[in-house]
Phi, psi and omega in degrees: 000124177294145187262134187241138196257165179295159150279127154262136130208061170126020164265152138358120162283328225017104203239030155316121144253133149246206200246012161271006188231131154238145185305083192258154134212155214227090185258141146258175190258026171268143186235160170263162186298291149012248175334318199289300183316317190283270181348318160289350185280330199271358182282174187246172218284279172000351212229301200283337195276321197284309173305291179338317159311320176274142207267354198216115179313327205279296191294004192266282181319294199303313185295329185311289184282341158323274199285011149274325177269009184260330157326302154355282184280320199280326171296336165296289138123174154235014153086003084046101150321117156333299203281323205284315165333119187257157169230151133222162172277156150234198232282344156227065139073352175295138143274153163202174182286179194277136177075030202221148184285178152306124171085340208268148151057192159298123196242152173210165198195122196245128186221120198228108180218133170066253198249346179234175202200146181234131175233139166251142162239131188206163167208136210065032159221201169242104170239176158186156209197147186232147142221115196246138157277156180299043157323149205251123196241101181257039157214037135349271187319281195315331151262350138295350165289297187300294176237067112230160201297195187261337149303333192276336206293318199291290183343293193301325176302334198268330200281197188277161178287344175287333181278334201288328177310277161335304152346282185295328188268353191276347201247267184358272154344279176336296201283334183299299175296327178296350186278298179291319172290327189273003176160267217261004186043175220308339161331329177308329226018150184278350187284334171297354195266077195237145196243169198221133174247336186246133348308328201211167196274125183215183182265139168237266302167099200223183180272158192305340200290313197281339165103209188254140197281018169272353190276009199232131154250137206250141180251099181272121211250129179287126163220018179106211191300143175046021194233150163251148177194159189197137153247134189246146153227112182285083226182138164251356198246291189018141163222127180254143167253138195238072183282156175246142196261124162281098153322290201290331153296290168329294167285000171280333178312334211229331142235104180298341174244019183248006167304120169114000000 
């Protein structure tokens, strides 16, 4: 069962984390020429030198706005001055916030495809959350050849060709957040990350590093028509919360006059 999200838009965010709960929220990344300007002002020299680098204005705004609502959000909080807000990586390539241990504090995990953008919040764990739009893969076969186990393989062979699309990001996502929540990035490798969908999406099988896989709860996330999305968290109890985010609530907190 897909987890489906609330509206915020302008009620209590309740933006209370404890370490029993994690935070979803679901933006798209269209901005108005407004919203764009404020959002580039809270960026940092580094973030705005990085958009400049893309060569196609559409993928230059979205990374703009990705990384301005996640400033955003994180200022809801921690209370955080936007603009003031630091990152760091760690030895493969996750963020996290400046001065904070792996895991530590307020953890957060960011996912972006086409038009839309997934941000997760937890505190004190290993999370991580994917979200793909359904893109026409013509090495589709050849990577499911690669990276999924043989139970995913047969499963994704068996099913209808109308299905296999739905399938392939459904097993993809999953394993994607376990990657992204546990680190190490793609080194993990995702064919170890192996899943079960029936009944329901869950880890059968993981690398020793991430522990055992009745210890993660895996999420499959509604992010609309053609999107796959998935969150892993190491918690068997957590309870998420999934909002779909009001750009014009979010940004009247922090520019009252860039709404609309």
């Amino acid at each position: 069962m897909k987890l489906q999200p609330i509206r915020c838009d302008g009620v209590d965010a309740g933006t209370q984390i404890n370490e029993d709960s994690v935070h979803l929220w679901l933006s798209d990344l269209e901005l108005s020429s407004t919203q764009h300007e404020n959002i580039w002002s809270i960026l940092d020299n580094s973030e705005r030198d990085r958009a400049l680098r893309f060569h196609f204005l559409e993928h230059r705004e979205r990374f703009v706005a990705g990384r301005g609502q996640l400033r955003l959000l994180l200022s809801l909080y921690i209370g955080q001055q936007p603009e003031k807000i630091g990152f760091e990586q760690g030895k493969y390539g996750k963020p996290r916030l400046a001065g904070t241990e792996p895991g530590q504090g307020l953890v957060f995990n960011v996912s972006h495809s086409s038009n839309k953008a997934l941000f997760a919040f937890g505190t004190n764990q290993q999370l991580g959350v994917d979200l793909e739009f359904w893109r026409r893969l013509s090495n589709m076969e050849v990577m499911v050849d690669r990276c999924f186990s043989v139970k995913e393989k047969s499963d994704w062979l068996c099913a209808e060709n109308t299905r296999r699309q739905s399938l392939f990001f459904l097993f993809w996502t999953a394993k994607e957040a376990m990657i992204k929540a546990e680190g190490r990035g793609l080194s993990l490798g995702v064919q170890r990350c192996q899943l079960s969908h029936n009944p329901r999406l869950r880890y059968t099988s993981l690398p020793a590093c991430c522990g055992d896989p009745v210890d993660w709860k895996l999420c499959q996330i509604d992010c609309g028509e053609r999107f796959s999305g998935a969150l892993a968290v190491k918690s068997k109890w957590c309870k998420v919360i999934y909002r779909e985010l009001s750009k014009d609530w979010l940004f009247s907190l922090y520019f009252p006059a860039a709404v609309g």
